[in-house]
Structure formats: structure tokens, C-alpha cells
C-alpha positions in Angstrom: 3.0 15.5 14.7 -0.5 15.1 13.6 -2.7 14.9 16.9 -4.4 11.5 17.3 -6.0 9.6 19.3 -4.2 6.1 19.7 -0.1 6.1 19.4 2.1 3.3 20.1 5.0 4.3 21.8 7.3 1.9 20.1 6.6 3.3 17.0 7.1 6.6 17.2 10.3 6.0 18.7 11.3 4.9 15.6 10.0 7.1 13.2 6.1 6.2 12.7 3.0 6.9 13.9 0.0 4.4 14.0 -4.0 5.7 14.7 -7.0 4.6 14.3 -8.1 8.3 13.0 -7.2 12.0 13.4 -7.9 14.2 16.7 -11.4 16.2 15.3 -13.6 18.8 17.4 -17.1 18.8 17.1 -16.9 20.9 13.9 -14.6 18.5 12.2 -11.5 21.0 13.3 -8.1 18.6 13.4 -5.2 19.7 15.1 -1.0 19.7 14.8 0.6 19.2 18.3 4.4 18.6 19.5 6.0 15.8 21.3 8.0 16.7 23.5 10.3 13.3 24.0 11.3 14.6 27.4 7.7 14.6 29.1 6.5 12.0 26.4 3.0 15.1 26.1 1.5 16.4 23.4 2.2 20.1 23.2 1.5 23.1 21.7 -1.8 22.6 19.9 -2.8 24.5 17.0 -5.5 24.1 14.2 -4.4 22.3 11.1 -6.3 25.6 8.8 -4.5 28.0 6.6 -0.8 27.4 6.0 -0.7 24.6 8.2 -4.1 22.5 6.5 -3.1 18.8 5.6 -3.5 19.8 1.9 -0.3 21.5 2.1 1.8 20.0 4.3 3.7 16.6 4.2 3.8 14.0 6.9 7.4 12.0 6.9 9.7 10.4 9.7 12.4 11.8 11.1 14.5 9.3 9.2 13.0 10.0 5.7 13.4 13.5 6.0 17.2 12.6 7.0 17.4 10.7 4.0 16.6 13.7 2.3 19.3 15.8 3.8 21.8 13.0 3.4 21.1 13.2 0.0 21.8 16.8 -0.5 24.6 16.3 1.7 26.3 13.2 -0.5 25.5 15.4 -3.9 27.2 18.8 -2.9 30.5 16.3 -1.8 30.5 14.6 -5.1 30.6 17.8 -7.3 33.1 19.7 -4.2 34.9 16.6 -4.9 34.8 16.2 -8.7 35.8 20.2 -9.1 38.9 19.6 -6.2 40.1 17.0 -8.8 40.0 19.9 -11.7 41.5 22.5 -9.6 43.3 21.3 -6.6 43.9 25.2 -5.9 40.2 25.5 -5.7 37.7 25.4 -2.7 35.7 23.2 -4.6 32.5 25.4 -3.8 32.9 27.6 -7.0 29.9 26.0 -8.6 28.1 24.2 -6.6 24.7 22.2 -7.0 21.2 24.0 -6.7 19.0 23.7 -4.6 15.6 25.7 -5.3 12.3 25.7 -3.9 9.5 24.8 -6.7 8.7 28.4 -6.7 11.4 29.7 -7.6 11.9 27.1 -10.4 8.9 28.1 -12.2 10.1 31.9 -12.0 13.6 31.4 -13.0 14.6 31.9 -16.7 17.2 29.2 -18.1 19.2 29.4 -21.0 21.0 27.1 -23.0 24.7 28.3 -24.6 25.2 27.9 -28.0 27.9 28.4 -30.5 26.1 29.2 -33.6 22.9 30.9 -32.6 21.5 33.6 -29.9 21.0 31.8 -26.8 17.9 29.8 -26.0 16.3 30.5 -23.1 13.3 28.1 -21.6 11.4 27.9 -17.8 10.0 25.3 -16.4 6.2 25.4 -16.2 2.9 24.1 -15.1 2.8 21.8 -18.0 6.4 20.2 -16.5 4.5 20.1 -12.8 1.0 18.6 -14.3 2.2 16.0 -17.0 2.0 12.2 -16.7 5.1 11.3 -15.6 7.0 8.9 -17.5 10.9 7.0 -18.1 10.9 9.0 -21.3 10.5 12.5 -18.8 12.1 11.5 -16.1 12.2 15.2 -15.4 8.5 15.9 -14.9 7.9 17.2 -11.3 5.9 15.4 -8.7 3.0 16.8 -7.0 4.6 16.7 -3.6 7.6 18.2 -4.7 9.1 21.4 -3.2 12.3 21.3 -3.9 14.6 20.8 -6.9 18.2 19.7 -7.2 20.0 21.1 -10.3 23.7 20.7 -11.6 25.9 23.5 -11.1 25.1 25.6 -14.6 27.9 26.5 -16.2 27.6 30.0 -14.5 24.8 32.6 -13.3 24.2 35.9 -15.2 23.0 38.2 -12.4 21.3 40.4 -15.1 18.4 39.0 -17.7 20.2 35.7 -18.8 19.2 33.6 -15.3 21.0 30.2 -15.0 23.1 28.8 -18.5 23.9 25.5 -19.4 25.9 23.7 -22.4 22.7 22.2 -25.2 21.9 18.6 -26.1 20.7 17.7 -29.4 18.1 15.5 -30.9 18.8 13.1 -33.3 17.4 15.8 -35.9 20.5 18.6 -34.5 18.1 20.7 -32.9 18.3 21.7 -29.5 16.5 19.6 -26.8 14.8 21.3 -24.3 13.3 18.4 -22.4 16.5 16.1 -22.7 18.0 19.3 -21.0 15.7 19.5 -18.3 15.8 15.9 -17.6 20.0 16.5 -17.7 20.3 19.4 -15.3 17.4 18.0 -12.4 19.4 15.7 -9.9 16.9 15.3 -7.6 13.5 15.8 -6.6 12.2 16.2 -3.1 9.2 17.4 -0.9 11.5 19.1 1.5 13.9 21.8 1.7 17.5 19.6 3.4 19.1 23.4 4.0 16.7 23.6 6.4 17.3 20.1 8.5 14.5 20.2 11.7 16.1 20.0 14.7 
């Protein structure tokens, strides 16, 4: 929690925490604590510098970020289930749903099967990150995003051919890069659910 000045019990009970303004030493320094819902203290105070500045760290409630998980949760069961219908032998697991921090994303190499041509390979970049986001690409990556939710590709190359996934086609025939990206991302989120907090 973000150390502050005026709390109101009730809420933070339930998720959410009211103030009329941030903790600040004299030299503007603000501070992360952590509540300990035993004592009901504040504990374990720290600077909010470096890796732990408000510019890169999101604030949420303990019931968002279960949303978040949840989520992750109810997509892995829908393709377990979906490939337990194909193969009833199966685990289910064989190709499971991504889930890849931001970073990764923008390093990974993608690459789209085809049947007539070398394959065509594409990353995500900066470009995807910084556009305008709009309902015609739906796909574009938030700013608070750190974590990305792909379908299961088709399978993963562990040598220079990275994650492969069947083409779509614009009207013209040609291969669609951005209708592909907007295909494979499931979900979008600004936290990692593998990691649930305890």
C-alpha cells in the first residue's frame, strides 16, 4: 500500500484506499508501506525511488488484481477444455495459452505458416505499444500493460522460427499481419496472474 495519511478503515477492508494526499518527507520523498491486517500497522517502510517509483508501478485492489487471475484462470480451462474435446486421450495442456511479460513480447519473433510461400515472420514493436488505440486495432497495447495473453500457436520452434500461427488474408489475398495480431492477443493486462500475491 501507498503510505498516506488519512485511511478509512471500511474501505480498505474492501479493496480501496481513500487520502487526502500521499505520505511526503521534507524533500518530497513518498513512501510504500505494508498493512499488516493482523495489527491493523503500517509496516515495513521503504522509499517509493528506483524500481519501486510510482511511475512504474500500478496501484489496484486486491479484487481487481483477482479479476485478473480469474481471468487467466477461466482462459487456460476453456482451451484445456476445448483440446479434451479433440483428444479425450489428451491432458489437455499440450498447447496451452501464453502468457508473456511485455518484454518478452517485443523480443520474440512470430511467424505466420503458409502453404505457398517461405514463412513470414513479424514482432511486435514500439509502434504496436505507442499507437492510438482503436476498434479497427483492437490489438494495440496499453500503456499500463505488462502482460499479454496469446492463443496457443500452432507450435513453438525452439530454434530461429519463435512462435507459428496459421495466416489471415485481406480482402486483396495478402497476408494480414495486424488482423493476425489482433487474432492471436486474448487479453491484455498490467499484471502477471502466474504470480497471484498472497
Amino acid at each position: 500500500v501507498m503510505l498516506i495519511n488519512t485511511v478509512h478503515a471500511d474501505a480498505v477492508v474492501k479493496g480501496y484506499v481513500y487520502s487526502r494526499g500521499v505520505v511526503e518527507d521534507d524533500d518530497g520523498t513518498q513512501y510504500w508501506a505494508e498493512y499488516n491486517p493482523e495489527t491493523g500497522a503500517l509496516e515495513g517502510h521503504f522509499p517509493a525511488e528506483g524500481l519501486y517509483d510510482l511511475e512504474h508501478t500500478v496501484l489496484m485492489s486486491a479484487l481487481q488484481y483477482r479479476v485478473y487471475v480469474n481471468r487467466w484462470n477461466t482462459i487456460k480451462q476453456q482451451y484445456k477444455d476445448a483440446e479434451r474435446l479433440e483428444d479425450p486421450t489428451g491432458t489437455g495442456e499440450e498447447h496451452p495459452p501464453l502468457n508473456l511479460s511485455l518484454a518478452t513480447l517485443m523480443d520474440s519473433e512470430f511467424t505466420v505458416l503458409t502453404a505457398d510461400s517461405a514463412p513470414i515472420t513479424f514482432q511486435f514493436t514500439g509502434d504496436d505499444i505507442n499507437a492510438i488505440e482503436s476498434a479497427g486495432d483492437s490489438y494495440v497495447l496499453n500503456d499500463d500493460i505488462r502482460h499479454i495473453i496469446l492463443r496457443p500457436p500452432v507450435f513453438k520452434d525452439t530454434g530461429q522460427q519463435g512462435y507459428q500461427y496459421y495466416p489471415l488474408f485481406d480482402d486483396g489475398g495478402e497476408v494480414d499481419i495486424n488482423a493476425i495480431k489482433r487474432h492471436i492477443i486474448l487479453a491484455q493486462m498490467p499484471v502477471n496472474p502466474q504470480e497471484p500475491i498472497g
